[in-house]
FINU-554868 format. One record per residue (C-alpha): x, y, z; residue in one letter. Coordinates in steps of 0.25 Angstrom, whole numbers, plus 2048, in hexadecimal, padded with zeros to 3 digits. Each point is the difference from the previous one (the first is absolute). Layout:
N
site u:X; v:Y; w:Z; res:a
...
REM end
This chain:
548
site u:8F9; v:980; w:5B7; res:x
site u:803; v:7F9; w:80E; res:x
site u:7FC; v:7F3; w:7F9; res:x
site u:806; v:801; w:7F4; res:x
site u:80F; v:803; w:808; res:x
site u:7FB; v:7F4; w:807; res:x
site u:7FF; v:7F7; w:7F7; res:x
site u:80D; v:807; w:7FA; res:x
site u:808; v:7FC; w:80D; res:x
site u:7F9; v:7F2; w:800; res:x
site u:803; v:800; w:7F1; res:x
site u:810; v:803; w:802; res:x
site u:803; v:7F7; w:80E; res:x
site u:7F9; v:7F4; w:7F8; res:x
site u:80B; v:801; w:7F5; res:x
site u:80C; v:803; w:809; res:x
site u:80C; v:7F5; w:7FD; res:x
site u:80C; v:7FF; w:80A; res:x
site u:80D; v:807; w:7FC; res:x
site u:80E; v:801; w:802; res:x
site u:802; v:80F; w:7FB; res:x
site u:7FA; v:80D; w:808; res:x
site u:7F7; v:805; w:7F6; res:x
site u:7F6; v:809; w:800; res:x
site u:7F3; v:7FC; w:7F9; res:x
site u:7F7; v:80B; w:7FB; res:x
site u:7F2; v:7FD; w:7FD; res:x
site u:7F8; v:80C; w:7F6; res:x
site u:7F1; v:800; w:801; res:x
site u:7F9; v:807; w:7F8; res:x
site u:7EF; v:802; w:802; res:x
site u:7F6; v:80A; w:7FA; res:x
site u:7F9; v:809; w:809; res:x
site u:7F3; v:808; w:7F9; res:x
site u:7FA; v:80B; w:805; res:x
site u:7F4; v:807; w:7FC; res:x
site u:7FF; v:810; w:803; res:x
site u:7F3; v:806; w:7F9; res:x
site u:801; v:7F8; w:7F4; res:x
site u:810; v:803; w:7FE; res:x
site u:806; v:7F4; w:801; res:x
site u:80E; v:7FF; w:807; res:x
site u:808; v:7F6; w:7FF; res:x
site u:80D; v:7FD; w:80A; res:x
site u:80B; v:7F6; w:7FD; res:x
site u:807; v:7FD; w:80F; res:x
site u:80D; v:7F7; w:7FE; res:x
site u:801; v:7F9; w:80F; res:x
site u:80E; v:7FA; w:802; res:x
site u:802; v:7F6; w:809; res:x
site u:810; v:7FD; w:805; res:x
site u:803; v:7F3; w:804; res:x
site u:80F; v:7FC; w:807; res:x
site u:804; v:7F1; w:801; res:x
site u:80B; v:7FB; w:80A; res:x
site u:80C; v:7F9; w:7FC; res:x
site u:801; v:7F2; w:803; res:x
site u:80C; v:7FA; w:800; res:x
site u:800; v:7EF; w:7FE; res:x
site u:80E; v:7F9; w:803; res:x
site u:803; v:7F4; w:7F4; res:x
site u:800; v:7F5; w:807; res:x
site u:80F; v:7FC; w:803; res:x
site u:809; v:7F8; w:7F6; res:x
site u:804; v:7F2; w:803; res:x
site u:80F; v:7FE; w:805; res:x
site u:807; v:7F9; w:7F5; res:x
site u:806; v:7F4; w:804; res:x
site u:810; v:801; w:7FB; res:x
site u:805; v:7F1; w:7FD; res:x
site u:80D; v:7FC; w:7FC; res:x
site u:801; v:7F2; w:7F9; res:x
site u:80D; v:7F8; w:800; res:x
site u:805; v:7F3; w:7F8; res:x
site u:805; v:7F7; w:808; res:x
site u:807; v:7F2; w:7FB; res:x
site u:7FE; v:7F6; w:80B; res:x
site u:7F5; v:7FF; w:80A; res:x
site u:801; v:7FE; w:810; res:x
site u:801; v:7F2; w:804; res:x
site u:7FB; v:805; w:80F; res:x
site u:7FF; v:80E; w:807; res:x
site u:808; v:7FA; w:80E; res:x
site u:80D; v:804; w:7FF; res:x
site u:805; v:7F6; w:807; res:x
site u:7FC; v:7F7; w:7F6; res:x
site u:807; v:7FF; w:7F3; res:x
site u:80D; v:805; w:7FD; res:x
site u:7FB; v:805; w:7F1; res:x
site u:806; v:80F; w:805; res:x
site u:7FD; v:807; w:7F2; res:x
site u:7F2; v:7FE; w:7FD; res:x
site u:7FA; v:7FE; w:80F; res:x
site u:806; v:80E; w:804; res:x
site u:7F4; v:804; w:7F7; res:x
site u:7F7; v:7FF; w:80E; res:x
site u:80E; v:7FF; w:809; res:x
site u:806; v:80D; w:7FE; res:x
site u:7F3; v:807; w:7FE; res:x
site u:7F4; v:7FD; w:809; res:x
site u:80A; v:7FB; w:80A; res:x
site u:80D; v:805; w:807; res:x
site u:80C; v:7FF; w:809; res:x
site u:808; v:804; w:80B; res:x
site u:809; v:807; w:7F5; res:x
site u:806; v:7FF; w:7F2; res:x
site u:80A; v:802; w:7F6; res:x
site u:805; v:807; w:7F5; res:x
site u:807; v:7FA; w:7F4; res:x
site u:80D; v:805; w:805; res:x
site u:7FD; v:7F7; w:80B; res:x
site u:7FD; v:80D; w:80A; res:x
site u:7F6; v:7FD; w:80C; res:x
site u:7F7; v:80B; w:803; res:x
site u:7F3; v:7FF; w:80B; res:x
site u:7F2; v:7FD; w:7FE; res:x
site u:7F6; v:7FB; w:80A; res:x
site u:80C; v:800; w:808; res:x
site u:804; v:80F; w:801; res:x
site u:80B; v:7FE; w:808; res:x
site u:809; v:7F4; w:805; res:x
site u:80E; v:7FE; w:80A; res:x
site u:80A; v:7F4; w:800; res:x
site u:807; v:7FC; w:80C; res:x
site u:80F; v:801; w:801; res:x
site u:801; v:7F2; w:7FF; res:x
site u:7F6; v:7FF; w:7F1; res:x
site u:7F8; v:7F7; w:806; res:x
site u:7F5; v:807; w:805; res:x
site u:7F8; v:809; w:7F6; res:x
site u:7F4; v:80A; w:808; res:x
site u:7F5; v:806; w:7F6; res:x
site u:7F8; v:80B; w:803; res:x
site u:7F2; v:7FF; w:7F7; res:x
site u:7F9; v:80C; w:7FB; res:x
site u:7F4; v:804; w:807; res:x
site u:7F3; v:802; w:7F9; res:x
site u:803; v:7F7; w:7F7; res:x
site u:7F2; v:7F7; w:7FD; res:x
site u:7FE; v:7F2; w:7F9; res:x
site u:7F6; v:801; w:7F4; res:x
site u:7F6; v:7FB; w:809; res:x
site u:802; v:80B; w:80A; res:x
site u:806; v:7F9; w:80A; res:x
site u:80D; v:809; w:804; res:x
site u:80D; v:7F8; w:7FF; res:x
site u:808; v:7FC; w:80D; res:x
site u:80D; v:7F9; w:803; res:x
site u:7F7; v:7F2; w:802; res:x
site u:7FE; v:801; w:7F2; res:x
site u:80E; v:800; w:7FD; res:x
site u:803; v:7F5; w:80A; res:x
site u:7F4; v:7F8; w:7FA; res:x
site u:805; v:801; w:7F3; res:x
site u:80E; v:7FD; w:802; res:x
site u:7FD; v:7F4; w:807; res:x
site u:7F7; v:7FA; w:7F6; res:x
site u:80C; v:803; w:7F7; res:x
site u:80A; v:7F8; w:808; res:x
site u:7F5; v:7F3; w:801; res:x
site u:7F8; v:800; w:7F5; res:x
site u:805; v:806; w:7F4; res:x
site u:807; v:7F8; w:7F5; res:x
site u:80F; v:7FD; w:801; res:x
site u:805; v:80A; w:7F8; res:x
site u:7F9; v:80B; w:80A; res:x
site u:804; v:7F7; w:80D; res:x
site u:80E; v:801; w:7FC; res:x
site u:7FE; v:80E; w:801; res:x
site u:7FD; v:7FF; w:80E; res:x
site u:80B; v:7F6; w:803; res:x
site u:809; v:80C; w:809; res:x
site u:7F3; v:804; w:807; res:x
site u:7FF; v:7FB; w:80E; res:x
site u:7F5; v:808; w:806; res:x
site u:7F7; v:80A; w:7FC; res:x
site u:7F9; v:809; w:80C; res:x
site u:7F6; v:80C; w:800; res:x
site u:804; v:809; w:80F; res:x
site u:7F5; v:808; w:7FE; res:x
site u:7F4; v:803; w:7F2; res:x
site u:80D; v:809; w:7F7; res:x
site u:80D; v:7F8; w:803; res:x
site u:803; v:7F2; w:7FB; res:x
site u:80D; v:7F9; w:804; res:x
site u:807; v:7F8; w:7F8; res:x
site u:80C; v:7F8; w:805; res:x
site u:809; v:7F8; w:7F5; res:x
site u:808; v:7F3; w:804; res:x
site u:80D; v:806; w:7F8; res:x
site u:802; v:810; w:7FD; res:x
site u:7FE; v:803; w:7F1; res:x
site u:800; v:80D; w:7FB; res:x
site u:7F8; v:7FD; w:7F3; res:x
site u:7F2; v:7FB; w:809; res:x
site u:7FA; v:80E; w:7FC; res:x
site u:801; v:7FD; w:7F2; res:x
site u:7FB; v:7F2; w:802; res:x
site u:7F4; v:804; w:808; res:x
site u:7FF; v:80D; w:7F7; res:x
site u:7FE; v:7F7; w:7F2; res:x
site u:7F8; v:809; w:7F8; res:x
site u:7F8; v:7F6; w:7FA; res:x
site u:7FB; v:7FD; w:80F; res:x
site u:804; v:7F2; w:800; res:x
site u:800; v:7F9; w:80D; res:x
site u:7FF; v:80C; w:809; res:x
site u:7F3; v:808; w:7FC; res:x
site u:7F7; v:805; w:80B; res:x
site u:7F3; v:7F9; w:803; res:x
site u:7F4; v:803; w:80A; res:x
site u:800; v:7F5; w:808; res:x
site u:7F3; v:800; w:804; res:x
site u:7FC; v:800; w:7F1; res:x
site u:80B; v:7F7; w:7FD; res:x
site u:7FC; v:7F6; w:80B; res:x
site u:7F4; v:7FC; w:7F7; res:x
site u:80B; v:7FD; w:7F4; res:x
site u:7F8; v:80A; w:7F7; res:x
site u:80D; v:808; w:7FB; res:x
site u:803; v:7F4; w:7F5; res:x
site u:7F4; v:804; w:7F8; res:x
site u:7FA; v:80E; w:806; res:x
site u:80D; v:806; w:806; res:x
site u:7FF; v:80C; w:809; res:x
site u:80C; v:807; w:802; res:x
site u:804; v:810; w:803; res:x
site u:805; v:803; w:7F2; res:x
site u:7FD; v:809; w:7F6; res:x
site u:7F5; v:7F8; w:7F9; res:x
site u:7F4; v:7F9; w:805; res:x
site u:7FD; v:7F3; w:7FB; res:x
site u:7F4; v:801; w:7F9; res:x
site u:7FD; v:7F3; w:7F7; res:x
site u:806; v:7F5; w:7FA; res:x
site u:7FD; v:7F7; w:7F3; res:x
site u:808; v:7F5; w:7FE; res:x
site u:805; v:800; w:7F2; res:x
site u:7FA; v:80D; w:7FD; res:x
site u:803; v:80D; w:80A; res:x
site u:804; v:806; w:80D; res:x
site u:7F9; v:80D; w:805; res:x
site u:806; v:807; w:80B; res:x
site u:7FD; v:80E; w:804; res:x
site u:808; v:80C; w:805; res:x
site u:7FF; v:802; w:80F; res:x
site u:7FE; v:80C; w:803; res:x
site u:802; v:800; w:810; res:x
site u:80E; v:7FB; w:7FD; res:x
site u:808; v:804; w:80B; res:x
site u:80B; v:807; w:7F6; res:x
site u:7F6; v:809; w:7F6; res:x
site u:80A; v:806; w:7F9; res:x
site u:804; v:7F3; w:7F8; res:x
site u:7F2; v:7FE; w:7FA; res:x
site u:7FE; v:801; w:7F2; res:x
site u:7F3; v:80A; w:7FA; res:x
site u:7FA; v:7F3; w:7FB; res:x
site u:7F6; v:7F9; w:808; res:x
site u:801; v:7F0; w:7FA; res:x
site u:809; v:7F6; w:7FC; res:x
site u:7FD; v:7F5; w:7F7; res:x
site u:80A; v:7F5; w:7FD; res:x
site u:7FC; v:7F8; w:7F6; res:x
site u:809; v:7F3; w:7FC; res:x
site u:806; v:7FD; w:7F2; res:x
site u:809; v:7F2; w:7FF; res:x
site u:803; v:804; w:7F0; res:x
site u:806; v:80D; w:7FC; res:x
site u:7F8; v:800; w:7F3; res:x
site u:7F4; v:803; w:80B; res:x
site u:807; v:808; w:806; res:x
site u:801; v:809; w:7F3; res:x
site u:7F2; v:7FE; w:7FB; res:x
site u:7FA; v:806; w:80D; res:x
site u:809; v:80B; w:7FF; res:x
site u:7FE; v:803; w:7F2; res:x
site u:7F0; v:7FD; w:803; res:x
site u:801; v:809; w:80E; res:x
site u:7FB; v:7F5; w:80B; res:x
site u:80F; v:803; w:806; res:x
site u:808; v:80C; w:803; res:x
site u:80D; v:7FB; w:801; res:x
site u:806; v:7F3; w:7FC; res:x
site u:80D; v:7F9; w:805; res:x
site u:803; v:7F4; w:7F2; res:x
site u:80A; v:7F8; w:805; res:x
site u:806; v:7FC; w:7F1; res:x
site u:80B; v:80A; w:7FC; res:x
site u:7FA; v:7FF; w:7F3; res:x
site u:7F2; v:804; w:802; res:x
site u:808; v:80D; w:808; res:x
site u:808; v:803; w:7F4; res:x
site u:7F3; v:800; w:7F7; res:x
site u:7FA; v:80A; w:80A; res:x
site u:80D; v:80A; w:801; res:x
site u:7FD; v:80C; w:7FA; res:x
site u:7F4; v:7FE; w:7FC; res:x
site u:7F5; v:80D; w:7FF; res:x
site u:7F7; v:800; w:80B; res:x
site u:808; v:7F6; w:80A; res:x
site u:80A; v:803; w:80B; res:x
site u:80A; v:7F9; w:805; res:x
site u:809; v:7FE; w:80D; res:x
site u:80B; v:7F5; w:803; res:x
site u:808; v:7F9; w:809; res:x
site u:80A; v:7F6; w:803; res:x
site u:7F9; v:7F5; w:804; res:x
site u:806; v:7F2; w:800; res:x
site u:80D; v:7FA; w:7FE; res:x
site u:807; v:7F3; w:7FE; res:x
site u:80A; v:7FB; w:808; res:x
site u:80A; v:7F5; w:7FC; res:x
site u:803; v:7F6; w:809; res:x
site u:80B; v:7F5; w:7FF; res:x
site u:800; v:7F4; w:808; res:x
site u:811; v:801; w:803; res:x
site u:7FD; v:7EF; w:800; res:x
site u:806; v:7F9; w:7F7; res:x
site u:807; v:806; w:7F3; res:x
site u:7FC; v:80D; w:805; res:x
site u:807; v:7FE; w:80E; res:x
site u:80C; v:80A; w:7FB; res:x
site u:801; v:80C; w:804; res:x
site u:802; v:806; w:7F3; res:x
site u:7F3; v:7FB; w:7F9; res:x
site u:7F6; v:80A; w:806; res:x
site u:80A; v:80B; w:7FB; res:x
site u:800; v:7FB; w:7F2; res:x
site u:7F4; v:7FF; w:7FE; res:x
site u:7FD; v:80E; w:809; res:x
site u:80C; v:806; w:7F4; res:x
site u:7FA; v:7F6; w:7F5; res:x
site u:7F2; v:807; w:801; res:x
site u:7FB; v:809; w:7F7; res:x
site u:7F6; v:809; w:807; res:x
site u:7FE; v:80A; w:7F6; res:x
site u:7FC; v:7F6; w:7F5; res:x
site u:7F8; v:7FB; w:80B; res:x
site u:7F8; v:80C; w:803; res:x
site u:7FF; v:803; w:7F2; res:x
site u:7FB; v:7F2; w:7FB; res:x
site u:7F9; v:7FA; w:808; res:x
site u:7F9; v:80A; w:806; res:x
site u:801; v:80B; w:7F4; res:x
site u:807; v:80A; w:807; res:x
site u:7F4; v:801; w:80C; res:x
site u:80C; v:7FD; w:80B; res:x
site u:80E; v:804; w:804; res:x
site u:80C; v:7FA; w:803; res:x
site u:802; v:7FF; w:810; res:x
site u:804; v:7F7; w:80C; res:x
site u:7F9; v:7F8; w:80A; res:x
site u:7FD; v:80E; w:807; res:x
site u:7F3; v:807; w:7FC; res:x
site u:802; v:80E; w:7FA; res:x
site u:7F8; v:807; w:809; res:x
site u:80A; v:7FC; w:80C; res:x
site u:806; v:80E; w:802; res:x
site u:80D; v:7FB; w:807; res:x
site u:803; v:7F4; w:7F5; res:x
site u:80B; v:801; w:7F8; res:x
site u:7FE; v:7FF; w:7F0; res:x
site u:807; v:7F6; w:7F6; res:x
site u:809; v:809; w:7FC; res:x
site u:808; v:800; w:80E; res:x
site u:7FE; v:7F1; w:801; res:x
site u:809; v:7F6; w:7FC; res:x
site u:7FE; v:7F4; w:7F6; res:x
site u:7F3; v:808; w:7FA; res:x
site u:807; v:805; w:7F4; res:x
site u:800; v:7F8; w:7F4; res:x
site u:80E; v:7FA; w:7FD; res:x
site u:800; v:7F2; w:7F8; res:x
site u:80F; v:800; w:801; res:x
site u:7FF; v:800; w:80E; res:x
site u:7F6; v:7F6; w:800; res:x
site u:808; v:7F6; w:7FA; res:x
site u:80C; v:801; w:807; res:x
site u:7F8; v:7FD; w:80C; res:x
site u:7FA; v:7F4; w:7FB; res:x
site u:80F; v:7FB; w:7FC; res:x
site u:804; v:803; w:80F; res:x
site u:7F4; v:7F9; w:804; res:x
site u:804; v:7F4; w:7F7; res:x
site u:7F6; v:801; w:7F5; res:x
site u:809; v:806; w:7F6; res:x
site u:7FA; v:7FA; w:7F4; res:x
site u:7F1; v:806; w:804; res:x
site u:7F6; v:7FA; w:80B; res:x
site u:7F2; v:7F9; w:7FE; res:x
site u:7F3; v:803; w:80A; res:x
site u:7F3; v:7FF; w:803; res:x
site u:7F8; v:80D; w:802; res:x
site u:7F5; v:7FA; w:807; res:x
site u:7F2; v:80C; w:800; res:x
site u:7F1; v:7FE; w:801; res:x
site u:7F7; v:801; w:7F6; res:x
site u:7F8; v:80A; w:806; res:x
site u:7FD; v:810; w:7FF; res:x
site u:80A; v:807; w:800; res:x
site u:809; v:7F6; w:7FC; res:x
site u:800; v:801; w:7F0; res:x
site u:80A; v:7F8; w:7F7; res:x
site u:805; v:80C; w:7FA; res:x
site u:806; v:804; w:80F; res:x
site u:809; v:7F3; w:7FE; res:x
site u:805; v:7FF; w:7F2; res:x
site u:804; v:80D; w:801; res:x
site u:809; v:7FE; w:80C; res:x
site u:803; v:7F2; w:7FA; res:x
site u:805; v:808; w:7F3; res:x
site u:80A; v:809; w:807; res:x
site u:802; v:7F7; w:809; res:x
site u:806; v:7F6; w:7F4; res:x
site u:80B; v:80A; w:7FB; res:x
site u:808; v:7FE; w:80B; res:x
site u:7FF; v:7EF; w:7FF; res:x
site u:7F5; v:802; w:80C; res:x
site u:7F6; v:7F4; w:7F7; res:x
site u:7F2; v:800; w:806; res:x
site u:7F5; v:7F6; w:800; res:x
site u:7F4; v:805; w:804; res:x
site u:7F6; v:7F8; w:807; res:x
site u:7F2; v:808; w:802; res:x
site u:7F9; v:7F6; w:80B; res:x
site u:7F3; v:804; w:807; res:x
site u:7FF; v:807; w:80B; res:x
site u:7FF; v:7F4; w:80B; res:x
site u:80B; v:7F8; w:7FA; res:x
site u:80A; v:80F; w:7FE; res:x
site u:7FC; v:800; w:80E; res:x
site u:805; v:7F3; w:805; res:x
site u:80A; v:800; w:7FA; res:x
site u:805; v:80F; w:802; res:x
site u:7FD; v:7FF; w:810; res:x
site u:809; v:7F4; w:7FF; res:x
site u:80C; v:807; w:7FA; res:x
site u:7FD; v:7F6; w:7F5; res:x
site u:805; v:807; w:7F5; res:x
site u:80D; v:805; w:7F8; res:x
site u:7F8; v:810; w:7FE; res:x
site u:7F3; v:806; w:803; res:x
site u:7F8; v:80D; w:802; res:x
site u:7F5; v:805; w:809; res:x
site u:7F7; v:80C; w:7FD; res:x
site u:803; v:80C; w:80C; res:x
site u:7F9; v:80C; w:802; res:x
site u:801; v:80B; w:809; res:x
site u:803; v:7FE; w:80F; res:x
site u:7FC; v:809; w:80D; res:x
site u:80C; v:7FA; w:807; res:x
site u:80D; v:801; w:7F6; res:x
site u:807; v:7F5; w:807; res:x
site u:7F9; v:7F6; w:7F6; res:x
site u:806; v:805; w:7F4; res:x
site u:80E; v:7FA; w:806; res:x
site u:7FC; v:7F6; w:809; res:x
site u:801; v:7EF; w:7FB; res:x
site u:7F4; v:7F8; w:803; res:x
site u:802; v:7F3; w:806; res:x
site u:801; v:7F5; w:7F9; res:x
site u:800; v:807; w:7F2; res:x
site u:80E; v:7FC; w:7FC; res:x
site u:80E; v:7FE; w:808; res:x
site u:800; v:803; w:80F; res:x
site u:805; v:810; w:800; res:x
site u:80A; v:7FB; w:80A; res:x
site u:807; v:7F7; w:7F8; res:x
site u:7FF; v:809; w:7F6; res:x
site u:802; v:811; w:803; res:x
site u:801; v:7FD; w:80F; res:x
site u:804; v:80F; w:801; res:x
site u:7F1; v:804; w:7FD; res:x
site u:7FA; v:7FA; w:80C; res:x
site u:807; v:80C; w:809; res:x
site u:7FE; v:80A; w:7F8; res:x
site u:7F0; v:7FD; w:7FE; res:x
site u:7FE; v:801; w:810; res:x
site u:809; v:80D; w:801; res:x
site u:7F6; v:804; w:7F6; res:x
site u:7F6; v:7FC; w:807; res:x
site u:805; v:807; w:80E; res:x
site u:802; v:80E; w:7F7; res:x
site u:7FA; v:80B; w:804; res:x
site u:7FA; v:808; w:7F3; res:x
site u:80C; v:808; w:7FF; res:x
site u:809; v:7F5; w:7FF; res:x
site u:7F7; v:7F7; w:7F7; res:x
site u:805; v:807; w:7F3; res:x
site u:810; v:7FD; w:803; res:x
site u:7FC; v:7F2; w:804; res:x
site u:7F7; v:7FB; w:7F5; res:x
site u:80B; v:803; w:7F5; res:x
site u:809; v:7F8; w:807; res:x
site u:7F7; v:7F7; w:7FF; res:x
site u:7FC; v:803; w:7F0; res:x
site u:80F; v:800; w:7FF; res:x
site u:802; v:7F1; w:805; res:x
site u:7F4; v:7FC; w:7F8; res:x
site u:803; v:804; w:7F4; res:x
site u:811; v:7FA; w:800; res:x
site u:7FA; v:7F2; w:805; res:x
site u:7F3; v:800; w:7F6; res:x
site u:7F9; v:7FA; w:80E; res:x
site u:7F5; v:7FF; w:802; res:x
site u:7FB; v:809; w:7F2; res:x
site u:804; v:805; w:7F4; res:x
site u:7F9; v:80A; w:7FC; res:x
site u:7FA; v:803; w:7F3; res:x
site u:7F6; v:80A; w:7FC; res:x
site u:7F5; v:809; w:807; res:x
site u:7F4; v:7FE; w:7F6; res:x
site u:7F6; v:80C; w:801; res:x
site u:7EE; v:801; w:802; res:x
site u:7F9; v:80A; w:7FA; res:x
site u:7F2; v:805; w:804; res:x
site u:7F9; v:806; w:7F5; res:x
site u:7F2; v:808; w:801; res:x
site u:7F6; v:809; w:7F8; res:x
site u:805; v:80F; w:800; res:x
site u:7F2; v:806; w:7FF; res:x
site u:7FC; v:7F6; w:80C; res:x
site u:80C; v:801; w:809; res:x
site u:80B; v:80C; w:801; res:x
site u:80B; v:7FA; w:806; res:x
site u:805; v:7F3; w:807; res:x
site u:80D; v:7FD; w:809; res:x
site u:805; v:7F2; w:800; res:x
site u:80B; v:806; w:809; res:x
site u:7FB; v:7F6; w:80C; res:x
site u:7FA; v:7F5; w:7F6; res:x
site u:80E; v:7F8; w:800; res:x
site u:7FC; v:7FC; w:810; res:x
site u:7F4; v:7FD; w:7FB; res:x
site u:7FB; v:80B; w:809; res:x
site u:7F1; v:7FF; w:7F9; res:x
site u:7FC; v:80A; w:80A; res:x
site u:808; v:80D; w:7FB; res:x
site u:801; v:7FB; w:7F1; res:x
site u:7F0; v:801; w:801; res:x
site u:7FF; v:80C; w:807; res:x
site u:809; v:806; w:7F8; res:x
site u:7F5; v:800; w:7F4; res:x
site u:7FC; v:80E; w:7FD; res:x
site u:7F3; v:7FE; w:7F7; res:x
site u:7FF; v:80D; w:7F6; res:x
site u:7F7; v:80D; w:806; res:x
REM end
């Protein structure tokens, strides 16, 4: 009996598998036991039972991978370099700028400074010495922390090296000084109230922050380190830059839930529309009013706009349009309804020099010569002595944005008040002579949004007839604007719209023409294009929110 339980036991230990529920095994063995009692045979049946218990052994799944969350952006126009002091293309380089790199400060698109690696600045009494206290802790993608000889290192480098749009930036700086690792001191050769907004551009042109250890090496044109938001992370030419969130950013609370950037680079819309359609992109940003109006509305796509660009007309005052009537004329002549509705199919909106976003600006409505009046036009024309009708020369360049349509339309209105145009498309080197020359009857340049509101109003040298000779009351009121406080700036700068807009020097405004950004709804909840009129790249992207 002992060795058949054995064999039993050995029987029942050789067949055990592992489990991952308690259960209790029974094992029934059944064996025949004869007995002989004086020939009577008795025969037992004995059921032995054997109970087996196995332990519960709980195995943990092997931990699931961290999905990587990418977001992938259409972009039109490639970086040309990543210094930024090296090219004055504001809009596309503010891709690497405004994101990987930053500043001192920056502005709103009312034209509102507000603190960033600075967290704190004074200006002395007489508004020539500017003291900035840097945030502590704040570290450079490479780990090194960022100091005030950082700042000093790339202010200077600025000042010598960088291309003469960015010098000119520098011109009122005399002397940039680090006391001690968190305060830089910057003195300016003449007071100007609006040196914030410059330094505070927020596409980082200029005045962006570089290690200068890192820097020393001139590395930041093609790998650029910075304390931003994003990490470079590659870059292929004619293909695609990856950057990467940062998560020891210094201010964790404007980091988006998605870990990667991909900017991918698309010269065509129809590419831009195909990647979409096919999902290589997220979001896309057409520059065609056309191609925008063929996505409106469609199922699947959102869509966000803004008022991105305008054109501003400028009149030489040489020649037949020396008399002061001519600008205002033409400013009554123009047709900016038909304008906004023709040429750019209703994607713009009738407006004046001043970008909309400019809280203290006043609108078209409250400004004189910007309503439509024919009539008047003429009777100006007479005073000025042309009443039998004028003949001119718009001078444009044949380049993006500058379509044909823009200029026969104004040509058209233009006409029904005796205002007779020939237009003369030129390209852009000989427009460009000749416009920096004052070598024209009229004209127009491309504006955008500007972090110091001062160059909405203010005449560029050389462009047409000397603003002395001209409005010599503007001159004044530009440096009491200048000089303003912020509470004072509103009052002064309509004065200033005011003056522009009864002289027709040195703009005419025209229309505001919007951009749209469009991406897939089941990819992308929501985007705000609310900061993408600075060309502020770095809160447009992270103001993606990928669905989930």
């Amino acid at each position: 009996m002992t060795a058949v339980l054995l064999l039993s036991l050995l029987a029942a230990c050789a067949g055990r598998q592992p489990a991952t529920t308690e259960v209790q095994a029974t094992t029934v063995v059944e064996r025949e036991v004869t007995t002989v009692v004086e020939k009577e045979v008795e025969v037992t049946r004995v059921v032995e039972k054997e109970v087996e218990v196995t332990r519960v052994v709980e195995v943990e799944a092997p931990p699931k991978e961290p999905v990587e969350k990418v977001v992938v952006v259409a972009e039109t126009i490639e970086p040309e370099t990543f210094d930024p002091i090296m090219s004055s293309g504001l809009d596309w380089h503010a891709q690497v700028w405004s994101t990987v790199l930053e500043t001192l400060a920056w502005t709103d698109p009312s034209g509102n400074v507000h603190p960033r690696l600075a967290e704190s600045w004074e200006v002395s009494d007489d508004g020539l010495t500017y003291t900035f206290t840097l945030r502590p802790d704040v570290k450079f993608h490479n780990g090194e922390p960022l100091q005030a000889d950082d700042v000093v290192y790339s202010f200077e480098r600025g000042q010598t090296q960088g291309i003469p749009m960015v010098q000119q930036r520098y011109q009122n700086i005399v002397g940039v000084e680090a006391p001690d690792d968190q305060t830089v001191v910057v003195t300016l050769a003449q007071p100007d109230n609006f040196f914030l907004n410059t330094i505070g551009d927020p596409t980082g042109i200029g005045f962006s922050i570089l290690n200068r250890e890192y820097g020393a090496e001139n590395r930041n044109a093609i790998a650029p380190v910075g304390t931003g938001p994003f990490r470079f992370v590659s870059y292929s030419p004619n293909n695609e830059l990856v950057l990467e969130v940062n998560r020891e950013y210094w201010n964790p609370e404007d980091l988006p839930d998605w870990d990667r950037l991909i900017i991918r680079w698309f010269q065509e819309d129809a590419s831009q529309v195909a990647a979409l359609n096919a999902g290589e992109v997220d979001v896309i940003q057409p520059v065609s009013i056309a191609t925008s109006q063929s996505l409106t509305d469609q199922p699947g796509i959102g869509k966000a706009s803004f008022p991105a660009l305008s054109f501003f007309i400028s009149i030489s005052r040489i020649g037949k349009t020396e008399p002061p009537e001519i600008p205002l004329a033409i400013s009554k002549a123009l047709d900016r309804e038909a304008l906004a509705q023709i040429a750019f199919l209703g994607e713009a909106e009738p407006g004046s020099t001043v970008h909309p976003y400019v809280e203290y600006a006043l609108p078209i409505e409250e400004l004189p010569n910007y309503q439509r009046d024919v009539e008047g036009c003429k009777e100006l024309l007479a005073k000025a002595g042309y009443a039998n009708g004028i003949d001119v020369e718009f001078l444009y360049p044949t380049r993006n944005p500058f379509e044909d349509v823009i200029f026969e339309t104004i040509q058209a209105s233009l006409a029904e008040c005796g205002i007779n145009i020939t237009l003369a498309p030129v390209e852009q080197a000989v427009w460009l002579d000749r416009f920096l020359k004052a070598d024209y009857d009229l004209s127009a340049t491309d504006q955008s949004w500007y972090s110091n509101p001062i160059r909405y109003v203010l005449p560029r040298v050389g462009w047409q007839a000397p603003v002395e000779e001209v409005v010599p009351e503007l001159p004044p009121l530009l440096e009491e604007f200048s000089a303003a406080s912020p509470a004072e700036r509103p009052e002064v700068f309509q004065k200033i719209q005011r003056l522009v807009a009864e002289t027709g020097y040195p703009f005419i405004g025209t229309v505001w023409v919007n951009r749209s950004v469009f991406w897939r709804t089941d990819r992308v909840e929501n985007v705000d294009t609310s900061t993408r009129v600075t060309n502020n790249r770095r809160d447009f992207y992270l103001s993606i929110h990928p669905v989930g």
